[in-house]
C-alpha positions as CSV (number, residue, x, y, z in Angstrom):
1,X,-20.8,31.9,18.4
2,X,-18.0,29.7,17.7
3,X,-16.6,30.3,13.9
4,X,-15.3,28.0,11.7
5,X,-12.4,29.0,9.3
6,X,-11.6,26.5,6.2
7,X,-8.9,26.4,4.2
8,X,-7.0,23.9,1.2
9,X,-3.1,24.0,2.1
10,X,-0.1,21.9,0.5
11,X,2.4,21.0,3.4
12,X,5.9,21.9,1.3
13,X,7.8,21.5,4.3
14,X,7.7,17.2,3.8
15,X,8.0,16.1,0.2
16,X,7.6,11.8,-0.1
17,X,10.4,10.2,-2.6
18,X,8.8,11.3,-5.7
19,X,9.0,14.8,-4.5
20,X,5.4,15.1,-4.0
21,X,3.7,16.9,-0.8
22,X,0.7,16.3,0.9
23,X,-2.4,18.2,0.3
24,X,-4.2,19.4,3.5
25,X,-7.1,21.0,4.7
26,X,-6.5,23.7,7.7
27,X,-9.4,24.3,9.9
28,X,-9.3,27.8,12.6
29,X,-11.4,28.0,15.5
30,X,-11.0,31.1,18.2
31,X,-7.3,31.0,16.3
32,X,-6.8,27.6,16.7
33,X,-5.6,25.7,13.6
34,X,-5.9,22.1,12.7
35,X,-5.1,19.8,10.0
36,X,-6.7,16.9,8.5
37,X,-5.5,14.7,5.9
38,X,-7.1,14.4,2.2
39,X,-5.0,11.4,1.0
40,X,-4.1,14.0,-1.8
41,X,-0.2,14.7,-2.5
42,X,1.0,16.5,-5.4
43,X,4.2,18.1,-7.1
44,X,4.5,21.4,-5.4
45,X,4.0,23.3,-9.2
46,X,0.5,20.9,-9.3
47,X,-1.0,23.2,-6.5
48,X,-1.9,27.1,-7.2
49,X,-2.0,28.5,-3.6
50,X,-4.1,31.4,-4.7
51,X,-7.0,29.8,-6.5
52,X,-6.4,27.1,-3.6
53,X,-7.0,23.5,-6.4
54,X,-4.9,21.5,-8.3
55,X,-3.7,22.4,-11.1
56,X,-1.5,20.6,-14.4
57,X,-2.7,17.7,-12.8
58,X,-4.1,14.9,-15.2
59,X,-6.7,14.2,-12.5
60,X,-7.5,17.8,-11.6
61,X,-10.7,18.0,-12.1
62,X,-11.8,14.3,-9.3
63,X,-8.8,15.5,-7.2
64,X,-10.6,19.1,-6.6
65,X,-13.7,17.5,-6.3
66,X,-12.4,15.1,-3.5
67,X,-11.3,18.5,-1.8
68,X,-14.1,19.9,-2.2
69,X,-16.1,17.2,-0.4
70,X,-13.5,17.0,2.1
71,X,-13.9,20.2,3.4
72,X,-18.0,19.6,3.3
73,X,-17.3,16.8,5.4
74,X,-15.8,18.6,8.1
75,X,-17.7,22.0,7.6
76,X,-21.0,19.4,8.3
77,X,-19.3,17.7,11.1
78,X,-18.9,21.6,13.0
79,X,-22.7,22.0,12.4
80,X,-23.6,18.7,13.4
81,X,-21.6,19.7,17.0
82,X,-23.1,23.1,16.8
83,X,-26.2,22.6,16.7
84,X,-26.6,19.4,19.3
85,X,-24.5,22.5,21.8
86,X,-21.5,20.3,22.6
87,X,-19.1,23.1,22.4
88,X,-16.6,20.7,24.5
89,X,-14.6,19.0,21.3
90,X,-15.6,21.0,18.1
91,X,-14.1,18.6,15.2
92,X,-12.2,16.0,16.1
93,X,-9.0,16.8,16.6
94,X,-5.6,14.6,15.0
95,X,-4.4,13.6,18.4
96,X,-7.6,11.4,18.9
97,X,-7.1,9.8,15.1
98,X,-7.2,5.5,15.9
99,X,-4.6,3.5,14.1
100,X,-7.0,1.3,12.7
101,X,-9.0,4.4,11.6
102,X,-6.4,5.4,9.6
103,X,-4.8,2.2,8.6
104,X,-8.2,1.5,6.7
105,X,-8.7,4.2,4.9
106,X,-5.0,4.0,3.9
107,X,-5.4,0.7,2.5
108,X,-8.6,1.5,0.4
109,X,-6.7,4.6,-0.8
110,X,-4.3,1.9,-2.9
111,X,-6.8,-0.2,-3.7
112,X,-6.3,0.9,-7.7
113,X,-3.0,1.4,-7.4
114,X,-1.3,-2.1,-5.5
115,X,-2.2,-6.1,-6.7
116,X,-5.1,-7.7,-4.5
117,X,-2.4,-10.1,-2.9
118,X,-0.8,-6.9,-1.7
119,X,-3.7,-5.6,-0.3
120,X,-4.8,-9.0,1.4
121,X,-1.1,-8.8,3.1
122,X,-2.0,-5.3,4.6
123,X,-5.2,-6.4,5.8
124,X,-3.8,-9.0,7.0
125,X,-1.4,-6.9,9.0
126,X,-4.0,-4.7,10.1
127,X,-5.6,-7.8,11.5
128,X,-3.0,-8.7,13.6
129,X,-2.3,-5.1,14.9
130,X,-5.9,-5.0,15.8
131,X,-5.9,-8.4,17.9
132,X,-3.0,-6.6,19.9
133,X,-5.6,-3.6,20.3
134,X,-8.0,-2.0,18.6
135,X,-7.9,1.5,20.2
136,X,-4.6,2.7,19.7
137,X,-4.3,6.0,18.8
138,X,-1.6,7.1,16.2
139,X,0.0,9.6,18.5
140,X,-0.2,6.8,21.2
141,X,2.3,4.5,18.7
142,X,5.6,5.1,20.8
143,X,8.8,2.7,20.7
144,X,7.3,1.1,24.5
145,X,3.9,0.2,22.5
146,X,5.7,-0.8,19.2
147,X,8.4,-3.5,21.4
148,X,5.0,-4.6,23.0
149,X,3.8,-5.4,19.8
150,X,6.6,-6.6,18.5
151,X,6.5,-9.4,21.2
152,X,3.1,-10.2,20.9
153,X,3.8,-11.0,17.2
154,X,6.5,-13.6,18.8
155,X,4.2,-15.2,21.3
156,X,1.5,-15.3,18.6
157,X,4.2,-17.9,16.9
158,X,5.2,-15.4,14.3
159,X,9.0,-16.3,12.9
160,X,11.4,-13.1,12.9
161,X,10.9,-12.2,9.5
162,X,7.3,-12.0,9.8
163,X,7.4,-9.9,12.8
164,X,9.4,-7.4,10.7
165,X,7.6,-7.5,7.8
166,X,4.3,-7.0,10.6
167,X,6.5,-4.0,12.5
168,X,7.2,-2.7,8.7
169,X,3.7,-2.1,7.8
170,X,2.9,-0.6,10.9
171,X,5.5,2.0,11.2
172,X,4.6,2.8,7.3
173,X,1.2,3.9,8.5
174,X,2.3,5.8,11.4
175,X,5.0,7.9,8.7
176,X,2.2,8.7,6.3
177,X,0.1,10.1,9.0
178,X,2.9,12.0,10.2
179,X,3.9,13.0,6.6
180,X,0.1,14.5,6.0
181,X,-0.3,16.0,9.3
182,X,-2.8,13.8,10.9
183,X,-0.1,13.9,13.4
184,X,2.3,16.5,14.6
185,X,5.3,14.8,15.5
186,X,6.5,10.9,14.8
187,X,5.5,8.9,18.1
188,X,7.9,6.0,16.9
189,X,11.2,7.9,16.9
190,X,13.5,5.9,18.7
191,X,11.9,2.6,17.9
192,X,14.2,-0.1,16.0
193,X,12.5,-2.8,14.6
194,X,13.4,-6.4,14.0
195,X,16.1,-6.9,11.0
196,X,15.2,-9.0,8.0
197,X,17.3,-11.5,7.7
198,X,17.1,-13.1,3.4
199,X,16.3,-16.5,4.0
200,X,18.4,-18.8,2.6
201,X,17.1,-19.7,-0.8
202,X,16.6,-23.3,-2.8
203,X,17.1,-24.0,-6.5
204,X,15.5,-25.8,-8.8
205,X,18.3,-28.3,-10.7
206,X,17.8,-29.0,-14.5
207,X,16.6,-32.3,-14.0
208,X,14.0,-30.8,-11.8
209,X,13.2,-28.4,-14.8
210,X,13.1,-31.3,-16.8
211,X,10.5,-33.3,-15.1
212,X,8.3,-30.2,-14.5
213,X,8.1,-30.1,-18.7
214,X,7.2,-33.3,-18.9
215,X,4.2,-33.1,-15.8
216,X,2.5,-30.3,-18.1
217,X,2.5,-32.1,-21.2
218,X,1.4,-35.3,-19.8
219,X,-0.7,-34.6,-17.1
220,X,-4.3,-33.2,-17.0
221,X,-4.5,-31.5,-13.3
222,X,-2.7,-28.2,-12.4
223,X,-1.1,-28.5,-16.2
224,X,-1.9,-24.1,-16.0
225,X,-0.3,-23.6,-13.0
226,X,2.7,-25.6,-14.2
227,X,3.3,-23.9,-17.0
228,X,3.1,-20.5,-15.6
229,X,5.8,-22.0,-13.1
230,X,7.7,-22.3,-15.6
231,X,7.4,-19.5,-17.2
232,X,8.6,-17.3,-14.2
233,X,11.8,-19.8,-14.0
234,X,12.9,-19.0,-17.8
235,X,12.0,-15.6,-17.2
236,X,12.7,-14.7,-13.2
237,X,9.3,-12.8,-12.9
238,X,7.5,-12.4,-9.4
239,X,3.8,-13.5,-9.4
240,X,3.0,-9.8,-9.5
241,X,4.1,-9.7,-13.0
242,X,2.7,-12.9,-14.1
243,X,-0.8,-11.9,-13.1
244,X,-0.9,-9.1,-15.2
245,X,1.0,-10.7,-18.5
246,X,-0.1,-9.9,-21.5
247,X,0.7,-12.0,-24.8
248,X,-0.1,-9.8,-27.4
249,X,0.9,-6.2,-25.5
250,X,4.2,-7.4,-23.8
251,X,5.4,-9.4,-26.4
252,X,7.6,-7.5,-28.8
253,X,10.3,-9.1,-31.8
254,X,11.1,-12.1,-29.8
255,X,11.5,-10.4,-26.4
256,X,9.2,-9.9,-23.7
257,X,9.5,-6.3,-23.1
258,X,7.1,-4.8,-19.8
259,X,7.6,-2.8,-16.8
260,X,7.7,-4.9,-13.1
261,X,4.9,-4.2,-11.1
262,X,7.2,-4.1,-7.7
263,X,10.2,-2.5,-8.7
264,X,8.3,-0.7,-11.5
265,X,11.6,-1.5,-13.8
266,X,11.5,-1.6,-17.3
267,X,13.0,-4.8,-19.2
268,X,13.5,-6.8,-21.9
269,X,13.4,-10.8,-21.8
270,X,14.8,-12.7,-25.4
271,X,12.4,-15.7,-25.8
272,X,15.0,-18.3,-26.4
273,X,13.0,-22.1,-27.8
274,X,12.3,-23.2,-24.4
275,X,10.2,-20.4,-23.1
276,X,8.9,-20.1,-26.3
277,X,6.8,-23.5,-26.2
278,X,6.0,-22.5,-22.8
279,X,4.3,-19.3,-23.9
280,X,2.5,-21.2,-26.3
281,X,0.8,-22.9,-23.6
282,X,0.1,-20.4,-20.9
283,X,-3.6,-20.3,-20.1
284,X,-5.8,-17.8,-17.8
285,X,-3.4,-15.6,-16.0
286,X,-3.1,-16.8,-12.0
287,X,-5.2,-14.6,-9.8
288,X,-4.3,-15.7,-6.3
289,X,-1.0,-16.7,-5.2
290,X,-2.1,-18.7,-2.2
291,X,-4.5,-21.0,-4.8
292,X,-1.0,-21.1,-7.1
293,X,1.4,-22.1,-4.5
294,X,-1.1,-25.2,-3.1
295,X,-1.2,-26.5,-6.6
296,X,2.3,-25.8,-7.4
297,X,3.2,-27.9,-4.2
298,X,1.1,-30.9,-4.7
């Protein structure tokens, strides 16, 4: 009778930027030991090896119950196998983990945590990796396949930049797998991926400015979308912070005082007349930058 062996283990060996490691969950069988990823990573302090949970974790109590489940998950998956006697491949193991498997639940994993535009970019991404081929494996992803892809993103008509931003994503999901242990070893070592190039830039004159005032006060179409436009001129705000602005929170003595959602920087904007009158204005924060950037154009 084949035995299962399950165990919660925090993988100190690769820490992420914020000095956090991934929690994992180690299965033995007839000595053989596999990992499988949680989506869990904490401070090394935030995990107490003995009791084998999270601990001095604000979220401690949903992140031991995600464990928890975790580990029934795969302890039902053994009985499932067990029982119908196909002793062949007991658990799947990381090597057969798809790209798109994991890319998915990746990108549902930030779901709270990035802007929906975000998210529609990945998805987008994900898209086009899985019109190249949906049954890539992750330990499959090696430069050859990556250069493959890469030049499928050309003949798809993608422009350089895109195909680096596309190459960008994907070697992001093959590094968390790796980081997490879905897989043992980085398959895209070696690879080097298009360069982005910063594309040269155009600025609005004053006059420009000038006319843009006038539209919102006397027009009556796309007056909202105007005047956030204008807002993130005076200001130099990305979209990402516009959607989430806040009147009566981020406004502060004069100054708009908030922390980026890209960059997550903290600063502090003085409301000189101009921007002032535009606040004034501002309607329903923008939701969708594609819907924004039509208007903005016509």
């Amino acid at each position: 009778m084949i035995k299962l062996n399950l165990t919660v283990t925090i993988n100190t060996q690769r820490k992420d930027k914020d000095g956090r490691c991934a929690i994992r969950i180690r299965s033995t069988i007839n000595r053989v030991r596999t990992y499988y990823p949680t989506g869990i990573s904490v401070i090394p302090d935030q995990f107490d090896d003995k009791k084998k949970e999270v601990v001095k974790h604000p979220n401690r109590v949903l992140l031991n119950a995600t464990l928890r489940n975790r580990m029934a998950d795969i302890e039902s998956q053994f009985i499932e196998q067990n029982l119908s006697g196909d002793q062949s491949n007991v658990l799947i193991r990381n090597k057969d983990i798809h790209f798109k498997e994991y890319a998915e639940k990746l990108i549902e994993k930030r779901l709270s945590i990035e802007s929906r535009d975000s998210i529609k970019v990945k998805r987008s991404r994900l898209r086009k990796f899985n019109g190249y081929n949906t049954r890539v494996r992750l330990k499959d992803c090696t430069p050859k396949l990556l250069e493959d892809f890469e030049n499928y993103c050309r003949k798809s008509g993608n422009a350089e930049n895109t195909v680096s931003s596309t190459m960008s994503f994907v070697l992001a999901v093959i590094h968390s797998a790796w980081r997490d242990g879905s897989i043992k070893t980085d398959p895209s070592k070696g690879f080097k991926k298009a360069r982005y190039k910063d594309p040269e830039r155009e600025y609005l004159t004053e006059e420009e400015i000038d006319k843009l005032e006038d539209f919102v006060i006397t027009s009556s179409v796309h007056t909202n979308e105007a005047n956030w436009f204008l807002f993130s001129c005076y200001c130099g705000l990305r979209f990402g912070d516009l959607s989430t602005f806040n009147k009566k929170e981020q406004i502060v003595n004069d100054k708009i005082i908030l922390r980026t959602t890209k960059s997550k920087t903290d600063i502090s904007i003085k409301i000189h007349p101009r921007l002032k009158l535009v606040i004034e204005r501002l309607g329903p924060n923008l939701k969708s930058t594609q819907k924004y950037n039509d208007k903005i154009k016509l």
